[in-house]
C-alpha positions in Angstrom: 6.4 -11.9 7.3 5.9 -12.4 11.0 3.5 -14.8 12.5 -0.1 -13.9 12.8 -0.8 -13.0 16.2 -3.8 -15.2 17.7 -6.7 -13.7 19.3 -7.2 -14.7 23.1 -8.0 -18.3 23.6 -9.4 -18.5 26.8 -13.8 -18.2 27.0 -15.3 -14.9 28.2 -18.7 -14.8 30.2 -21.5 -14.6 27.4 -23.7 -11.5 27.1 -27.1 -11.7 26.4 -26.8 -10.8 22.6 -24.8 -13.9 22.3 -26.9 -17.0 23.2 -30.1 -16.0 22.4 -32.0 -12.9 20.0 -34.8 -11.4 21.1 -37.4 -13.9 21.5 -35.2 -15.5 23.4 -34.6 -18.6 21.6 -31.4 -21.3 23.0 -28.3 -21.5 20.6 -29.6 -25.0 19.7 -32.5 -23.8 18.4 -31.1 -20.9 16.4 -28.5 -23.3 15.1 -31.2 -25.7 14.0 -32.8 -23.0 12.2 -30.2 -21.7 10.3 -29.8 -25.1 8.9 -33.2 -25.1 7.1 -35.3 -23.0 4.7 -38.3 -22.3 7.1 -39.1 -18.8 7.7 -36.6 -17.6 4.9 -39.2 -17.7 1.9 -39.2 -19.4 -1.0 -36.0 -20.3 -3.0 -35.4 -18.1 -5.5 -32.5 -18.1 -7.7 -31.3 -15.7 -9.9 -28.6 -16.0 -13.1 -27.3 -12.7 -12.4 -26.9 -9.3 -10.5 -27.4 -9.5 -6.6 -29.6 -12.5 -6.7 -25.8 -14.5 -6.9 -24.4 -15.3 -4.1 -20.5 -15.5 -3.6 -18.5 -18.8 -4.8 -18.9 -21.6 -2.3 -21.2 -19.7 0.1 -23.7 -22.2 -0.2 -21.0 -24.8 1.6 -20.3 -23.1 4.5 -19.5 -25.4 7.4 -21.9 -25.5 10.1 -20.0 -28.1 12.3 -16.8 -27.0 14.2 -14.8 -26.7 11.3 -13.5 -23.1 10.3 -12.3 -22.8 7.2 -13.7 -24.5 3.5 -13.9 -22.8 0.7 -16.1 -20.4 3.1 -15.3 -20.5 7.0 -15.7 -18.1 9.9 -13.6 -15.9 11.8 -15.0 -16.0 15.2 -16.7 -18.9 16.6 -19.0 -17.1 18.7 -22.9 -18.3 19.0 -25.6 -16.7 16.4 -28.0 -13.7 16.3 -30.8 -14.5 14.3 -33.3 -12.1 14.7 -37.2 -12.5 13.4 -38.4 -12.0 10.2 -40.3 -9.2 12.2 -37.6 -8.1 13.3 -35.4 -7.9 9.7 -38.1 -5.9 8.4 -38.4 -3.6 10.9 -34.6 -2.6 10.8 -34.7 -2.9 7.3 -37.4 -0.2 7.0 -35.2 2.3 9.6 -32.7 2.4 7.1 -33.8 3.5 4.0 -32.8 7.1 3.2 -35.6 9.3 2.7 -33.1 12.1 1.8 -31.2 10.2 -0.7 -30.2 14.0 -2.7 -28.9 15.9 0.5 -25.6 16.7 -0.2 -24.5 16.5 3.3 -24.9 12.9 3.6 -22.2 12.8 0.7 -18.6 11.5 1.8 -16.0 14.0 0.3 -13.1 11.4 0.5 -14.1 8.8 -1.1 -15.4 9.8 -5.2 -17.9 7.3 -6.4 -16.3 5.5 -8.8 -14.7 3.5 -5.6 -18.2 2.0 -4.9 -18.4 0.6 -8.3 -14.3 -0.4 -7.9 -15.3 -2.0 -4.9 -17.9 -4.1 -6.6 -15.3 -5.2 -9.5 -13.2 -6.3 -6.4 -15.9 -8.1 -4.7 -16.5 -10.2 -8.1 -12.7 -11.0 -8.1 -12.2 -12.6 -5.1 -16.1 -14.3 -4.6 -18.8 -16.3 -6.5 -21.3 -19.4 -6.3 -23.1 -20.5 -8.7 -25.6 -22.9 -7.1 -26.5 -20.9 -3.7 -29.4 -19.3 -2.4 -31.0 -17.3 0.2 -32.5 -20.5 1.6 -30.1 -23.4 0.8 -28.7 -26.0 3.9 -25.5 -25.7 4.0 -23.4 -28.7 2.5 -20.2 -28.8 4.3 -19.2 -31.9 2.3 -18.8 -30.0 -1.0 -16.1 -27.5 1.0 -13.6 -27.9 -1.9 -15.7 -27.3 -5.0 -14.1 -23.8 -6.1 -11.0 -22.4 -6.4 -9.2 -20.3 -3.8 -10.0 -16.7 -2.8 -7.2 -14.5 -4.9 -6.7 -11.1 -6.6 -5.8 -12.8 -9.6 -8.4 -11.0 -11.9 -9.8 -14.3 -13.0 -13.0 -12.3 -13.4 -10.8 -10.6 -16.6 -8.8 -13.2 -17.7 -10.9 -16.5 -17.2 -8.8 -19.7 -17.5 -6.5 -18.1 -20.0 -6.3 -17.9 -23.9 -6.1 -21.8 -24.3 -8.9 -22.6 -22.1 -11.1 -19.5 -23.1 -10.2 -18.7 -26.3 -13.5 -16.9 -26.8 -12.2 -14.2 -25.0 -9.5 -13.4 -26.7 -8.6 -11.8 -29.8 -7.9 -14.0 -33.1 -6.5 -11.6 -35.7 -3.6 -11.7 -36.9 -0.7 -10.3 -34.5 -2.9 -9.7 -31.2 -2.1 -13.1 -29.7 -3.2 -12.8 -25.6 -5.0 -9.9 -26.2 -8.7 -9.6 -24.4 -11.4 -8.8 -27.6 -12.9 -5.8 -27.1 -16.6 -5.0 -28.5 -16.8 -2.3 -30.7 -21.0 -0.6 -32.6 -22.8 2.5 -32.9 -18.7 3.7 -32.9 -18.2 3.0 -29.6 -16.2 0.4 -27.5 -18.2 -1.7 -25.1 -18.0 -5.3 -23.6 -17.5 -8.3 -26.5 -20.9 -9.6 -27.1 -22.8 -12.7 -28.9 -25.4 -12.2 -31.1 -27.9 -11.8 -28.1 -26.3 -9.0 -26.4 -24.7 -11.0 -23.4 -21.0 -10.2 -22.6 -18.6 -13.0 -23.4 -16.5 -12.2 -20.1 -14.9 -14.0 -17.2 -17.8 -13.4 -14.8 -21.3 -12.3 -16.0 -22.3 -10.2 -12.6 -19.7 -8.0 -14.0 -22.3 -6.4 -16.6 -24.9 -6.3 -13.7 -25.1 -2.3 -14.1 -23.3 0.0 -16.7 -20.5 1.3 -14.0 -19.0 -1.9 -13.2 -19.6 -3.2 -16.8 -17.1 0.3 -18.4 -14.6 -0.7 -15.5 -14.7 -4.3 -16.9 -13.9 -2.4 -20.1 -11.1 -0.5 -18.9 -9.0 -3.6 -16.9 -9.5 -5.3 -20.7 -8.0 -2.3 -22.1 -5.7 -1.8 -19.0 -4.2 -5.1 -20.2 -4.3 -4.6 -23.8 -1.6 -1.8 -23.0 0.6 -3.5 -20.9 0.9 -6.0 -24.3 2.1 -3.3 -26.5 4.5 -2.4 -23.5 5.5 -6.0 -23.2 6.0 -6.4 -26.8 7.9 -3.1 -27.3 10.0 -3.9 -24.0 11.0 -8.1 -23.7 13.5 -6.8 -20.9 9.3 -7.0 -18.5 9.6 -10.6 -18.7 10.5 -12.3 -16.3 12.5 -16.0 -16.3 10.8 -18.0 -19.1 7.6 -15.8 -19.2 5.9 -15.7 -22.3 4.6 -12.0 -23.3 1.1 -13.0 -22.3 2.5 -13.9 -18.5 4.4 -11.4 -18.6 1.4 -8.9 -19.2 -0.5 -10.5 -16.9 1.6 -10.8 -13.6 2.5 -7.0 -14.3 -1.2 -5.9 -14.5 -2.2 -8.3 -11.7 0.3 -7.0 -9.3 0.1 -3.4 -10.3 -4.0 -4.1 -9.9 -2.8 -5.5 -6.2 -1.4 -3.0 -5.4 -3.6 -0.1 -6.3 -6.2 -2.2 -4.2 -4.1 -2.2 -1.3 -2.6 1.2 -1.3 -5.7 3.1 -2.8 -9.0 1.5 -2.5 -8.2 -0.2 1.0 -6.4 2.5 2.4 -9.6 5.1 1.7 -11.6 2.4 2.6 -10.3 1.8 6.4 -7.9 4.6 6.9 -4.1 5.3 7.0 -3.8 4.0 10.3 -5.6 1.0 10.4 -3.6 -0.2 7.1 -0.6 0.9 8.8 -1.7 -1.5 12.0 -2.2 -4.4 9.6 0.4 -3.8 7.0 4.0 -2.7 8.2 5.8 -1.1 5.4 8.6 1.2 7.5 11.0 -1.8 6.8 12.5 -2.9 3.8 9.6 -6.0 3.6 6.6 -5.4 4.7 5.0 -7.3 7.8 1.9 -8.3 8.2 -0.1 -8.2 11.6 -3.3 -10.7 11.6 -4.9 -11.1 14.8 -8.5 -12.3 13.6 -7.9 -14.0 10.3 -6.3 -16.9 10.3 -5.9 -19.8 7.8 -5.2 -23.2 10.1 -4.5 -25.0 7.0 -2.4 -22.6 5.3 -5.1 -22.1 2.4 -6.7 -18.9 1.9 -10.5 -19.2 3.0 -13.4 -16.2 2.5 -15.1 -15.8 6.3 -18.4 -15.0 6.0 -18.3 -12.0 8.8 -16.5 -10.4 5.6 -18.5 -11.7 2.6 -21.7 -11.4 4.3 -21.2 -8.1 6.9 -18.3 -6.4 6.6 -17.5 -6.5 2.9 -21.7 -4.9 2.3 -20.4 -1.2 3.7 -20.8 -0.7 -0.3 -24.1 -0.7 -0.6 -24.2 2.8 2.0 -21.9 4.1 -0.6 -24.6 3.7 -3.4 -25.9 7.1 -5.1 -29.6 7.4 -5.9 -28.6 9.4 -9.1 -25.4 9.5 -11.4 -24.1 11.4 -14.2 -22.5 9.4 -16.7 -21.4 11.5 -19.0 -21.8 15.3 -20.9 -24.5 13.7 -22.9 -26.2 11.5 -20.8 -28.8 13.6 -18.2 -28.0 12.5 -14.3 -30.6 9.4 -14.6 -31.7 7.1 -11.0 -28.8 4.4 -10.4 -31.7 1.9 -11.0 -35.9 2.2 -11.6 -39.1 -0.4 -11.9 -41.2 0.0 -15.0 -44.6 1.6 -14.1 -46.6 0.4 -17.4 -46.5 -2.7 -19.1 -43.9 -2.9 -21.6 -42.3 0.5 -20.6 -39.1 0.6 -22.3 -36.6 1.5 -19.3 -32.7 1.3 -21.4 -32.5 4.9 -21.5 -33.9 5.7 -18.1 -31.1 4.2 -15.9 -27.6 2.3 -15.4 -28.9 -1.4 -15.1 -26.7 -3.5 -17.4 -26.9 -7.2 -19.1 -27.3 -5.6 -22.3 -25.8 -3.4 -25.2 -23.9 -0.4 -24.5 -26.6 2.4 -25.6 -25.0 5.2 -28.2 -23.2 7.7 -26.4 -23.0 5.8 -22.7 -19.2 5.6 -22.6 -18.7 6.7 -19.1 -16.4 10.3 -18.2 -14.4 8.3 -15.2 -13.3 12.6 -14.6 -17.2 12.1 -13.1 -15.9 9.0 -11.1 -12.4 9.1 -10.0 -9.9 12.4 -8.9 -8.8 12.6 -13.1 -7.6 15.3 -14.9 -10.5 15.9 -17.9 -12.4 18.2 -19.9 -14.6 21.2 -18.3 -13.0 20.9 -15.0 -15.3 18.7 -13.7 -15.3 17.4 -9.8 -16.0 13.6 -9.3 -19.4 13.2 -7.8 -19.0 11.7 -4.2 -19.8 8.4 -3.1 -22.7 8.3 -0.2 -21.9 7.7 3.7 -20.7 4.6 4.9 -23.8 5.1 7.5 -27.1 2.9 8.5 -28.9 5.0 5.2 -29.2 2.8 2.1 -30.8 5.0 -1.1 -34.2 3.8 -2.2 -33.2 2.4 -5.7 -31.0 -0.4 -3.7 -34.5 -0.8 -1.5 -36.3 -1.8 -4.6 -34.4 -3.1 -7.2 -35.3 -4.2 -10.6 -36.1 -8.0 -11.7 -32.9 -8.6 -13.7 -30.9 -7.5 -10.3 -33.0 -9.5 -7.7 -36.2 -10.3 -6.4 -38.3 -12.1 -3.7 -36.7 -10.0 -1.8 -36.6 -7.1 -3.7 -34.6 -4.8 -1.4 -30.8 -5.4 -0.8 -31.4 -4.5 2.9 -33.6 -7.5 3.4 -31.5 -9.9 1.2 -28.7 -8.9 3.4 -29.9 -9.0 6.4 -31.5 -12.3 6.0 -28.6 -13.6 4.4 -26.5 -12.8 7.8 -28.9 -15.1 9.9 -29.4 -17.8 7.7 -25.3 -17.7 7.5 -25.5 -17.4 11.6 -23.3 -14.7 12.0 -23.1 -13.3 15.5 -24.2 -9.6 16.7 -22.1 -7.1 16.3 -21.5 -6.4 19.8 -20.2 -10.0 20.3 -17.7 -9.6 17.5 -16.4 -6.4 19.0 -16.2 -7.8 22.3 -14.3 -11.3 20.9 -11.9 -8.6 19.2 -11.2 -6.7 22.3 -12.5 -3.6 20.8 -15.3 -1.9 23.5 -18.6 -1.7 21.5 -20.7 1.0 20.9 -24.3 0.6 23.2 -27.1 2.1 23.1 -26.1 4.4 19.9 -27.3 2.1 17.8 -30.7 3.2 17.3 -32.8 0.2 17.0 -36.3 0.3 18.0 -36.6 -1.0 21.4 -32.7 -1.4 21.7 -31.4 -5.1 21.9 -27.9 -6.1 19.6 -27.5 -5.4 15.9 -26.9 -7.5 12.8 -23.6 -8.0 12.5 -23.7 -5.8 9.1 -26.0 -2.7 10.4 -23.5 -2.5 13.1 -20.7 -2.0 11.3 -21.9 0.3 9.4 -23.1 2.1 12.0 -20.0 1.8 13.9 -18.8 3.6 10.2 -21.4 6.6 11.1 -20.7 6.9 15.1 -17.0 6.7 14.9 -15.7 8.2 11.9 -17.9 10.0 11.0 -19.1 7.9 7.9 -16.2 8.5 5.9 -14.3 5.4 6.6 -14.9 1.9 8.1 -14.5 1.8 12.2 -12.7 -0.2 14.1 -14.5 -3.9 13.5 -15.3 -3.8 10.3 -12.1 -1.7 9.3 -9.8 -5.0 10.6 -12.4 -7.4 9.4 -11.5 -5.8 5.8 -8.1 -4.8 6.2 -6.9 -8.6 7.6 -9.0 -10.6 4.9 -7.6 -8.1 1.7 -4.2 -8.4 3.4 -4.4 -12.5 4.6 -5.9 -13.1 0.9 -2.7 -11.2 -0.9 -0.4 -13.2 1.3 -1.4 -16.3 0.9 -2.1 -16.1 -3.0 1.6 -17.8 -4.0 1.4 -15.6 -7.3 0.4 -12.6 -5.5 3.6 -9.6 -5.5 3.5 -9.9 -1.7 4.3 -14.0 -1.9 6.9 -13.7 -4.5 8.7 -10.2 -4.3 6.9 -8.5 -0.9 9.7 -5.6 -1.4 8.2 -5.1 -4.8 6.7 -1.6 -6.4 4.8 -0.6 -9.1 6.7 0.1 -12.5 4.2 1.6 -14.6 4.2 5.0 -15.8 2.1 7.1 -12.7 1.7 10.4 -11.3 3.5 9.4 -8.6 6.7 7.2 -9.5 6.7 4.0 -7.7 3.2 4.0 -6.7 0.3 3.1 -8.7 -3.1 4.7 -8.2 -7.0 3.6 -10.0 -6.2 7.4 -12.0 -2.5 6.2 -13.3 -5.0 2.6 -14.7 -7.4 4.5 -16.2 -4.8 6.9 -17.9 -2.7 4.1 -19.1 -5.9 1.9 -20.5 -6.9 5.2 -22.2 -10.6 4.5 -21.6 -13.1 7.2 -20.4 -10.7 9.9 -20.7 -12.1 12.4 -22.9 -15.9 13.6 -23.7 -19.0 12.0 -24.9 
């Protein structure tokens, strides 16, 4: 691979936006307040849903230091705007249209939101963080490294987790699947919570069937395994051997499928050079000094959030199921909500298998067309605005959570990130009351809407998603671009030597016909 390219060294003239927010407040003083609780609320942590916070987040490093288990990608000076000021961009961007069918992104079907998600789980968690935490950069080495490695399906393997695997006789490293009311759902305990690698991934019945289907997506590769020894590789076991070949093939799709829909064909292309017989990677913003793979918060806490544009306020599940609000509040005491929308942490209900032919470009009965995913645009759909108790609270609005979650991380405007990438920013498009710079996250996203018409990520938070995905794969040594970068998928797919999230779906045999 060729050496990252470094961004400029030498220090531009500060702008306005980058030493001070709008009350006018010195670095000093915004740095000091990052490091405490005040004016963020009261701690509140959650077990589940989007009350967790990534792995390690809570020991980001607030001293000169890049890179921990959490690091930065620019060292640029803060924007922390007001609690005033959070809420008042936070209540521009709710979507009061949240039906209109124009504000619907035709390239992008809306199972990719929900993919994205599953992603987001496999690459990030902490369990002790909060909204409100000081930052501990002494505990920088606590978790594991950032990787595509699926440990969210797998765990620590079938020695270390033997709970979730299967024990009869002859199914050896296979992933238990759940099975009532003649239906297949997550493996459960007697109380209804899934027994899987990482528990956010029953947060909401979407992510919780594509949990479902990379079990079953692995299950396959087994028989394949088993019926074909010549898919080992070296001294591979048949449980290795399943596992590197769905890890890479699941590398890959994320690459060439979900990344490149979600940035574009030619920003891939800038990042990832594959005219050659190896690829080549370009990274001009992220980069590892130590040679370890590190998350940067401008991605985990900005960038990475374009999926929560993409959010519908309504989804059809399946023929059975009527199209039912993504999530809803009880309005009476004791109101019984299972049946009235998609949150999860429970029991598959009878007849809630998903139709992914709803989701995904797949073949499937009655000719149906995928339902799109929303915008990537400033417009956030009101169930995200307002979400239920077992998904968050105290802040109740994923708006609010994220946007205070970008200043008490200390993440720089959005024009300042632009500017430190060379990349002119957009000015006085941005909309906000009484102008001034933008969170680092509302700017991307409207950088999403301005530029490209909100059917991709722009240029800034394109390359802050396109370098991390791509730095990530490269520096994970059991990742197909470490150990064989002129490797290609060998699965059966539509498309021979490819490997799209239709050819998984077809192969787990999951969601394929009618409920």
């Amino acid at each position: 691979m060729s050496t990252p390219v470094k961004p400029p060294t030498e220090k531009s003239p500060k702008k306005p936006d980058e030493v001070a927010d709008q009350d006018g407040r010195a670095p000093e003083d915004l740095v000091n307040r990052i490091g405490s609780a005040h004016g963020f609320g009261t701690p509140h942590q959650h077990a589940r849903g989007h009350g967790r916070e990534q792995r390690g987040l809570a020991y980001l490093p607030g001293s000169q230091l890049f890179e921990g288990r959490f690091g930065r990608m620019f060292r640029l000076n803060p924007y922390v705007p007001s609690e005033g000021r959070i809420l008042e961009i936070a209540q521009m961007m709710t979507d009061n249209a949240p039906g209109d069918a124009a504000k619907d992104n035709p390239d992008i079907p809306a199972g990719y939101t929900y993919l994205g998600q599953f992603i987001d789980h496999d690459i990030t968690f902490d369990p002790v963080s909060s909204l409100t935490r000081r930052n501990d950069p002494d505990a920088l080495t606590t978790f594991r490294s950032p990787a595509f490695d699926l440990d969210n399906v797998y765990g620590r393997g079938p020695a270390d987790d033997a709970f979730m695997y299967d024990k009869a006789p002859g199914r050896a490293g296979y992933l238990l699947i759940g099975r009532h009311d003649n239906e297949d759902d997550l493996p459960r305990n007697a109380q209804d919570i899934a027994i899987i690698g990482d528990p956010r991934n029953d947060e909401n019945t979407f992510v919780s069937q594509l949990q479902l289907t990379m079990m079953k997506f692995h299950n396959a590769v087994m028989d394949m395994v088993l019926a074909d020894p010549r898919m080992q590789r070296d001294s591979e076991t048949v449980f290795e051997a399943a596992q590197r070949t769905v890890r890479w093939h699941y590398q890959w799709l994320v690459v060439h499928d979900f990344l490149r829909r979600t940035v574009g064909q030619a920003m891939l292309g800038d990042v990832l050079d594959e005219t050659g017989a190896v690829p080549r990677l370009r990274l001009d913003h992220y980069e590892a000094k130590s040679g370890k793979a590190f998350m940067p918060v401008e991605f985990s806490v900005a960038a990475y959030r374009f999926g929560h544009s993409q959010v519908r306020g309504r989804y059809k599940l399946n023929t059975t199921v009527p199209p039912l609000p993504t999530f809803t509040k009880a309005t009476t005491p004791g109101e019984d909500l299972r049946l009235k929308h998609f949150v999860g942490f429970r029991i598959l209900p009878p007849f809630w298998t998903v139709e992914w032919n709803r989701f995904f470009d797949l073949d499937g009965p009655g000719g149906v067309q995928p339902q799109a995913t929303r915008a990537i645009d400033t417009m956030v759909v009101p169930p995200m605005t307002d979400l239920p108790p077992e998904i968050a609270a105290d802040p109740s609005s994923i708006v609010v959570r994220n946007l205070t979650r970008g200043a008490r991380m200390g993440l720089p405007s959005g024009r300042a990130v632009a500017r430190k990438m060379g990349i002119t920013p957009i000015g006085d498009e941005l909309g906000l009351p009484g102008g001034g710079p933008a969170p680092l996250w509302f700017y991307i996203l409207k950088e999403a809407e301005l530029l490209a018409g909100g059917r991709r990520l722009g240029p800034v938070g394109g390359r802050i998603v396109a370098e991390v995905f791509l730095g990530l794969l490269a520096m994970d040594p059991t990742s197909y671009l470490r150990n064989d970068p002129s490797w290609r998928p060998t699965l059966p797919a539509a498309t021979p030597g490819e490997f799209t999230t239709v050819d998984l779906i077809n192969l787990a045999g999951h969601g394929l016909g009618t409920t």
